[in-house]
N, C-alpha and C positions, 0 to 999 in steps of 0.2 A: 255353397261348397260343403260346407257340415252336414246335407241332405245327404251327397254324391258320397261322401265320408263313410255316413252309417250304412249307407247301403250298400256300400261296397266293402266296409265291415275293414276301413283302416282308417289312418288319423286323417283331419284336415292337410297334417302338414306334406303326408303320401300323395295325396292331390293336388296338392298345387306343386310337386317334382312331376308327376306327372303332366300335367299342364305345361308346365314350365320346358317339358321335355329333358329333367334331368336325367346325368348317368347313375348308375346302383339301383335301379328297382326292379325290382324280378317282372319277368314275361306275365306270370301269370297276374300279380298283381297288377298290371298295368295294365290290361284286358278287362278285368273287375271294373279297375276306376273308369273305362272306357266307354264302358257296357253302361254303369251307373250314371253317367255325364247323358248317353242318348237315351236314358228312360226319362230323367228329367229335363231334358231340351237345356243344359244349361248353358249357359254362356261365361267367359269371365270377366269382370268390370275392368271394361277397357279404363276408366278414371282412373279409376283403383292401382290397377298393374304403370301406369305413367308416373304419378306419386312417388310406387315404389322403385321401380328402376330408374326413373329419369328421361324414360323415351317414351316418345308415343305411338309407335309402331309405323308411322307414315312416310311414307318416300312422294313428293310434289315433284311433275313433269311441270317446266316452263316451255312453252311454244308460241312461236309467234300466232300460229294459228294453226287449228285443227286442219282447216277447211284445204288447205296443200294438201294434193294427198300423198308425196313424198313423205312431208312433215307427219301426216297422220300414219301412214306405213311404218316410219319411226317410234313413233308414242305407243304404238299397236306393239312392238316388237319389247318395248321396255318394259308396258305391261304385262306381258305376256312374262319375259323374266323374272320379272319383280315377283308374279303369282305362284311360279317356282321356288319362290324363296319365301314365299310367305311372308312378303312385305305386302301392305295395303299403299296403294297409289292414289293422289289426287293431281290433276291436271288444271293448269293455272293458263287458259291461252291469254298471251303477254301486247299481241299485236304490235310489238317494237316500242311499246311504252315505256320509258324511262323509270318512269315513277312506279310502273306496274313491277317491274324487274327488281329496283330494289325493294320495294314492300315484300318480291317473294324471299328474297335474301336474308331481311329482315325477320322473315318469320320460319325462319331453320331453328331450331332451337325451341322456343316457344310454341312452337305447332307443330312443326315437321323434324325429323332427323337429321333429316337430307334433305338436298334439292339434284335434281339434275333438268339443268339448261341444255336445250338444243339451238345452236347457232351463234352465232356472236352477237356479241350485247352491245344493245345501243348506246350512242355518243350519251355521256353523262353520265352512265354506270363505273364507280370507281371503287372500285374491288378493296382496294388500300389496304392491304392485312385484316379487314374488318371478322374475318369467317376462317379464322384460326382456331374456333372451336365447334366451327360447323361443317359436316363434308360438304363441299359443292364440287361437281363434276360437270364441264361443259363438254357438251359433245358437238364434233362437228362447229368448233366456234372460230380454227384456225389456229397458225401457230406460235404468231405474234401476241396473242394473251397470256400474259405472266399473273402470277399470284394467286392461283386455283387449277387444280386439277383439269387435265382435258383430256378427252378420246377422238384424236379424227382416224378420217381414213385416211391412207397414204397419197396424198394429189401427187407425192414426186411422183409415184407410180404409175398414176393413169393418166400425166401426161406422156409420158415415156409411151404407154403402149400406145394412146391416140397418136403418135405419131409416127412410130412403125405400121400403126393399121392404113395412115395417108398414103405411106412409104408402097406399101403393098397394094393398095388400089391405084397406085399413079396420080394420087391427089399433090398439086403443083402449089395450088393457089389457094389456100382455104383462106378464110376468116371469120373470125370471132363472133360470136352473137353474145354479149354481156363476158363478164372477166371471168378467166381460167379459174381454176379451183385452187391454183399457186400461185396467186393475185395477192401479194404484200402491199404495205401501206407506200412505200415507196416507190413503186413501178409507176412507169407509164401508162395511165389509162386509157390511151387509144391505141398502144402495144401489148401484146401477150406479155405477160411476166416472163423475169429475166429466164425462170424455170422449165418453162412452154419454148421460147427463143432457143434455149440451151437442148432439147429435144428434137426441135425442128430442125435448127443445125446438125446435129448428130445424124437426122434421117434425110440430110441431103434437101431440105427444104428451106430456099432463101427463109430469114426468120425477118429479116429487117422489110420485105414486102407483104409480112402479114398484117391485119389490120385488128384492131379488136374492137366493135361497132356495140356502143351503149344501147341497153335495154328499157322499156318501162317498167315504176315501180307497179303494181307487185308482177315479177317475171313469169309472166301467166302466159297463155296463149295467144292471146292479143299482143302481147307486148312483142311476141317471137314475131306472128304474123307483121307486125308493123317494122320490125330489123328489118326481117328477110325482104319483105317488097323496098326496100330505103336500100337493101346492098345492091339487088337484084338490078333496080333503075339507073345505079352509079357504076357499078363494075358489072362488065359484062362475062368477062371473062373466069369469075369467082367458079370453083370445081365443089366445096367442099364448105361448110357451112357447122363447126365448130361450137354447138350451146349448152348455155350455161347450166341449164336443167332439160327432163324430157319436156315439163309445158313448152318450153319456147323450140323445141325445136318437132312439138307436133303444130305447133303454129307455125313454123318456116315450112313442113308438110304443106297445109293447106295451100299455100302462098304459090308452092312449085308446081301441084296440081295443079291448081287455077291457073297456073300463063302454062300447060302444057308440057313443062321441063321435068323428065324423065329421071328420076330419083331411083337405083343412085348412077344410071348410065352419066348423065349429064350433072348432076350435081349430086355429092351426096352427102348427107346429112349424120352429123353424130349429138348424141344427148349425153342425160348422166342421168341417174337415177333408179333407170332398172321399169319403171311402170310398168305394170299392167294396160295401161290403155298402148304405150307402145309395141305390143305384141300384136293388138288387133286395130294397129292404124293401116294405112293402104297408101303404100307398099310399109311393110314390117321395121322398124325403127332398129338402128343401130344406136347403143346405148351402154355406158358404165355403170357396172352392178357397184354403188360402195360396203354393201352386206351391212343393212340396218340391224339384223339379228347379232352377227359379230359384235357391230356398235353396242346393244344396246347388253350382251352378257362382258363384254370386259368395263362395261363403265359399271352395272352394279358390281363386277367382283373390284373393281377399287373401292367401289361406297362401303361393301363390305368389309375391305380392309380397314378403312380409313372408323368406322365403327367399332371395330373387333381392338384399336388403336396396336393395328400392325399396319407396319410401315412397307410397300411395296418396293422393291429389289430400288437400286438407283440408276443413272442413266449407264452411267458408265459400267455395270454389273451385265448389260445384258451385250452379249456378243453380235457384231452386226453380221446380217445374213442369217439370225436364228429367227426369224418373223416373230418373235415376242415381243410383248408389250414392254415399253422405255418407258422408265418412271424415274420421275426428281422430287424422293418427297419432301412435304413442305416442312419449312421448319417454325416457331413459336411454341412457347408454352399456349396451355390452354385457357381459358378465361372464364371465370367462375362467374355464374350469371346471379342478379340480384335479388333477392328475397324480401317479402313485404316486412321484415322486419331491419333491413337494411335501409329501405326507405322510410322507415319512421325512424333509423336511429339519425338519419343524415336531414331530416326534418323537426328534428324533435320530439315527434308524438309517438303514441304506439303501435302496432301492427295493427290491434282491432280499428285504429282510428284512420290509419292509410286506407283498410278493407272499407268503413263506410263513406270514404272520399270516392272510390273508384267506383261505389254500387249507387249514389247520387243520392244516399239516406239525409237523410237533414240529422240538424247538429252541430257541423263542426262550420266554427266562425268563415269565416272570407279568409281570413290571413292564416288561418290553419290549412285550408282549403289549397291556399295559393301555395305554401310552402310544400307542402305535399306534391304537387302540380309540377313544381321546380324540381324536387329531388328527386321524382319518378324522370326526368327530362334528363339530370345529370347523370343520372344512375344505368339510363337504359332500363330500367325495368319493364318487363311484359307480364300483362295476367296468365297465372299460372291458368289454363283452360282446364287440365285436370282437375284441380280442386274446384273450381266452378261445376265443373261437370256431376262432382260425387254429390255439391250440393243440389244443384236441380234435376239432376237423376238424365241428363240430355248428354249426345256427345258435339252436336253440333253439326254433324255427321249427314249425308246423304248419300245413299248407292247410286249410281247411274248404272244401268247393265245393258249393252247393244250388242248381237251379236258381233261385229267387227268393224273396224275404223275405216279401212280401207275402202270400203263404198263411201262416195260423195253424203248420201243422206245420212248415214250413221254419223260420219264425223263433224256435219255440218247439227246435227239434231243435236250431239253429246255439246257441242261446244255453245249451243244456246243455251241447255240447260246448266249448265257449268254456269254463264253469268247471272242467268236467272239465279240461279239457288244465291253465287255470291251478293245479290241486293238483296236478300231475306236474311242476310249472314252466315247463311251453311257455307260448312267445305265440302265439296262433290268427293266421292271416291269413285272411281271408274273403273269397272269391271266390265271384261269381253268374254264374253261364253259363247267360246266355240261350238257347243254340244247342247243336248238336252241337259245332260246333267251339270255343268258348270249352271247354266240357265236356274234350274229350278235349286239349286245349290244357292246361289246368291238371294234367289226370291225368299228361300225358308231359314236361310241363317247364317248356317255355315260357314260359308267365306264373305258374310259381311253384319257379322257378330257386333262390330262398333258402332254402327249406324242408327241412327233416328228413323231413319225412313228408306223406301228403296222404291225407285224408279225405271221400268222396264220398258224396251223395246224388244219385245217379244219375238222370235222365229219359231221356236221350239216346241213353248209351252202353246198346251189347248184348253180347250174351255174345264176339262175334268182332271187336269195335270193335278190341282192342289184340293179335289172331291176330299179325299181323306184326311189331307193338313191341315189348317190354320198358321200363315205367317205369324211370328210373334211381333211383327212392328206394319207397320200403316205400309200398302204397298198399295203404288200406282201405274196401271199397266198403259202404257202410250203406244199407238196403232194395234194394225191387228184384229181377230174377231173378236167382239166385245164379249162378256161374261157376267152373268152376278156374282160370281163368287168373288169378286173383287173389285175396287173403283178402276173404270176404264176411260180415258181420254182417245177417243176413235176418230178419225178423218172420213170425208166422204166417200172411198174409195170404191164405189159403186157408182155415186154420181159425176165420178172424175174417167171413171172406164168409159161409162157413156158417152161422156164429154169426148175424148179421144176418138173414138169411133163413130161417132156423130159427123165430126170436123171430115174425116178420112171420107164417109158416107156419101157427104155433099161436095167434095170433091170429085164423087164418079165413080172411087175404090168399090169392087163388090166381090171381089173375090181377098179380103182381108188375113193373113194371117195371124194365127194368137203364138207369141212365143212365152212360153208360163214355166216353170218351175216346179210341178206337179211331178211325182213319184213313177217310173216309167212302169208302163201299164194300167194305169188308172186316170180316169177321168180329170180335167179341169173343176175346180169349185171354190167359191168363195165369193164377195163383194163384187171383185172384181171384172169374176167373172160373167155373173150372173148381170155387169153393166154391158158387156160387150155384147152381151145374146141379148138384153133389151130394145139397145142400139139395131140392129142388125132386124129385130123384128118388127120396129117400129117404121122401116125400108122397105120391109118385105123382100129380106133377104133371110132364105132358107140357110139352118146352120149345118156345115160338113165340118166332121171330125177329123179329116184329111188335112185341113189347115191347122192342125193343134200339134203343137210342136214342142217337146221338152229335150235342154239338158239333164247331165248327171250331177252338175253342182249348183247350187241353186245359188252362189253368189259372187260366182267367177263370170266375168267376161265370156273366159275359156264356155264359158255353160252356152251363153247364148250367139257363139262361134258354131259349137258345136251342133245345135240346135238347126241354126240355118243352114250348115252344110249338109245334113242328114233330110231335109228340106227342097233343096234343091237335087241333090242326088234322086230323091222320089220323083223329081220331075213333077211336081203337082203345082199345077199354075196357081200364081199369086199377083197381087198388084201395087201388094201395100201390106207392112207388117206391123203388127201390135205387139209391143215390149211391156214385160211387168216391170221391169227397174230397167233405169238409165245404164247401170255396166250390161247388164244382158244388151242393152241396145248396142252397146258400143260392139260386144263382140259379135254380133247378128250383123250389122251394118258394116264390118269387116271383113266378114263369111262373104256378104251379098257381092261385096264391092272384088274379090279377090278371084271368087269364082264365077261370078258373070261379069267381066272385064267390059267396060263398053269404049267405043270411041272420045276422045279427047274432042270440045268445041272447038278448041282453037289451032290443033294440028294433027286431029285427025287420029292417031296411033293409040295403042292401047297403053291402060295401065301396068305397067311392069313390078312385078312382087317381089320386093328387094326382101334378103335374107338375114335375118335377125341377125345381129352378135353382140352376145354379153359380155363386155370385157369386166373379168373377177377380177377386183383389187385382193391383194394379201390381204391378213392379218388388221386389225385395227393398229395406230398408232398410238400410245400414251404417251402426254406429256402430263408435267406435273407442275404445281406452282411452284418459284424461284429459280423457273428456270425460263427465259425469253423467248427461247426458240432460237435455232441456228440456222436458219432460214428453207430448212429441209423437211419441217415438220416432226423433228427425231427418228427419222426415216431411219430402219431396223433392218433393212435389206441393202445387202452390198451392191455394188456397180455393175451391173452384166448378169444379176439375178433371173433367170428364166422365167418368165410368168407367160401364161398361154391364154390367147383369148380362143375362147369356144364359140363357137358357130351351131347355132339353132333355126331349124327352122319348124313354125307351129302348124 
């Protein structure tokens, strides 16, 4: 900082308001110190700045798991917030671990700021006032959890429209696939909640002959698939098939195509969620948007608040029918956390001597040892990580950077390396770069300044992105084409192209399509490629450029949608198509299925393309700790509130 000082020819104390982003200092001068910071690449000691303020700049996402990709379209949405506010994020996936969830709770304060939980916490988590001087905000946890902050979305709401939307297809007879999203602890669980009841009734549908039919855990696509054939066998007459998320109810899909039953002529199907793969299933998913992006900017603006220690409006402040956020804030004084010299005074010794208790130096007797041991136990104390940090000069720190969650392998790769690093002791910080530039932004510093290390899953960057640069911390590039100018961890992706086109080969396929991701007007190339033209030459099948086929978005669905329709429109025969990633397959295999429609085995008639509709929830709800929930969820919109579901088709 005394370098960026002289050079910028003011004091240190100029630069670190600068830094700091204080108010009062002239444009120009703030430009100088600016200017002087990127000649020197410098950084500020994240240790250092903890110490002094008390925070550590980090916001932890709890999830049960990445690998949902509701759940990770979530995480996706709060990071993406969180980067706008210039909070750094770490992601904790919890898997409905008890012990995992309070150990993250645990370490609010001592490691993190904040926490924000997504969904409700499992049996044995007991909140008990303990986090009186920590924000925790749950999102999406329901609205029976008292004693911590929460953000759902509104279920009175989307059952009200799910039930006008039955209303309006002449749907008689639905039922349930797993509990309504307004499923209290007290309902019946082979009935809709009292909420769902109280809707159906309204919209003229018996409620007391609905049924609400248990799911597996985890309510994945199997689990739907295994409902829907269990209602299918017993009620014949069912119209309308009500699930709890979009997996199970692209598994109740499967299930209706397979016996021939015309979705949604003959039954039809609602989800929740919003996915992307239900835009490109066959026939097109009807589905409840709850807006993860609303979710995830009104819970940081409480964490915000609850930071800033302003207290947000109360419940009763906000007028119903105004679609804003209902908050009850919490109340307690706050609670001063324990310092090494607290625990030497409640042990008798001194601070230096608690320090070589906790760092395992030899020295102190067994009964100093043990006392020590004790009053860290009574006291609650945590190592302060800061000052550890100034002394070994580490933050403990790891970047993960993928372009985005929302593909299966990204969220599935982030969330392995997340528990790997946690058995080596790192905290993961997780960054999504959208762009080239967030990409090589997080590679060279920038936006991950606090880090030990930083590990990439590459789209962006090329082998000469960092020709001029040098990272200042250890970076390791995972997939991708490999490089010296950096350590790379690469998969076979040549010998797995092969592999693919191989299997298709000896199958008989010879007229194979590639669907790739390549820039339109330019050629195919890479690993991958260059496995598929191995394949194909080792058959003695000549290559035609006529089967190469790109989207506009290289990691939308929509991309390999659009791909195959552009495909089949050419009319150029194929027999069999080759996918670079699994969502391009999904939206290619949606194109195929939608635009060459074939006969049903087992009745003959074609597939019918039912017509998307997003039902938009309002507004997020907030509730807030000390308050129980009044069984509504703090529901912010009057009785007879217009909300309009929109009708899309892709």
């Amino acid at each position: 900082m005394r370098d960026d000082a002289a050079l910028a020819g003011v004091s240190v104390k100029t630069v670190s308001r600068v830094v700091n982003m204080e108010p009062h200092t002239r444009p120009e001068v703030v430009r100088r110190v600016r200017a002087a910071i990127a000649e020197f690449e410098w950084v500020p000691n994240a240790a250092a700045r903890t110490l002094r303020t008390g925070r550590t700049g980090l916001l932890c996402v709890g999830v049960a798991e990445l690998r949902r990709p509701y759940l990770a379209t979530l995480v996706e949405a709060i990071v993406a917030e969180a980067d706008r506010r210039r909070i750094e994020v770490a992601v904790e996936p919890t898997h409905g671990d008890a012990r995992r969830v309070r150990d993250l709770f645990d370490s609010c304060g001592p490691v993190f700021d904040a926490v924000v939980h997504i969904g409700g916490l499992p049996p044995g988590v007991d909140l008990g006032g303990a986090l009186e001087d920590r924000p925790v905000v749950v999102v999406q946890g329901g609205t029976e959890l008292a004693g911590v902050d929460r953000v759902d979305d509104d279920v009175m709401e989307a059952v009200v429209l799910v039930a006008r939307h039955l209303t309006v297809m002449g749907r008689m007879r639905p039922v349930l696939l797993g509990p309504d999203r307004a499923r209290r602890s007290d309902d019946d669980p082979d009935r809709p909640s009292r909420a769902m009841r109280g809707a159906l009734a309204s919209a003229g549908i018996d409620a007391d002959a609905v049924l609400a039919v248990a799911v597996g855990r985890p309510a994945d696509r199997g689990a739907g698939a295994a409902a829907a054939a269990a209602v299918l066998d017993a009620m014949h007459d069912v119209d309308a098939l009500l699930c709890v998320n979009d997996e199970v109810a692209l598994g109740a899909l499967h299930v209706l195509a397979a016996r021939g039953l015309d979705v949604p002529g003959r039954v039809a199907v609602i989800g929740y969620d919003n996915l992307d793969d239900g835009r490109f299933s066959a026939p097109v998913l009807t589905t409840v948007d709850p807006g993860p992006q609303r979710l995830a900017r009104v819970a940081l603006e409480l964490l915000a608040d609850r930071l800033a220690g302003t207290a947000p409006p109360a419940r009763g402040d906000v007028p119903r029918g105004s679609g804003a956020p209902r908050v009850d804030a919490r109340r307690g004084p706050a609670v001063r956390r324990p310092t090494l010299a607290d625990v030497g005074a409640a042990a008798g010794v001194s601070a230096k001597t608690v320090s070589n208790v906790l760092l395992g130096r030899l020295g102190a007797s067994e009964a100093t040892r043990a006392a020590v041991l004790a009053a860290i136990e009574q006291l609650g104390y945590r190592v302060n990580m800061a000052g550890r940090g100034l002394v070994s000069g580490r933050t403990g720190r790891v970047a993960v950077v993928v372009p985005n969650l929302y593909q299966p392998y990204f969220a599935e790769l982030a969330e392995r390396l997340i528990h790997a690093l946690e058995e080596r002791g790192c905290t993961t910080m997780l960054r999504v770069a959208h762009d080239r530039e967030a990409e090589l932004a997080a590679v060279l510093g920038p936006t991950t300044a606090t880090v030990d290390g930083v590990i990439v899953s590459p789209h962006f960057l090329s082998g000469d992105s960092l020709a001029e640069r040098t990272p200042p911390r250890p970076v390791v590039q995972l997939g991708s084409a490999p490089t010296p100018l950096r350590d790379c961890v690469v998969m076979g992706e040549r010998a797995g192209s092969e592999a693919m086109t191989r299997h298709l080969l000896e199958s008989g396929r010879r007229r194979i399509a590639l669907v790739w991701n390549n820039a339109p007007g330019t050629a195919p190339q890479g690993d991958r490629f260059e496995g598929y033209l191995a394949a194909l030459a080792a058959y003695g099948v000549p290559r035609d450029d006529a089967l190469f086929v790109s989207g506009s978005d290289w990691d939308r669905r929509a991309s390999g949608y659009e791909a195959m329709v552009g495909l089949l429109r050419q009319k150029v025969a194929f027999d069999a198509a080759l996918r670079q990633r699994r969502d391009r397959g999904g939206g290619s295999a949606g194109a195929a299925q939608l635009r060459a429609p074939r006969p049903d085995r087992r009745c003959g008639h074609r597939l019918r393309r039912h017509g998307r509709e997003r039902i938009h929830l309002p507004a997020p709800v907030v509730g807030e700790s000390g308050a129980a929930g009044d069984g509504r969820g703090g529901r912010p919109h009057a009785p007879g509130t217009d909300r309009r579901v929109r009708r899309t088709r892709s």
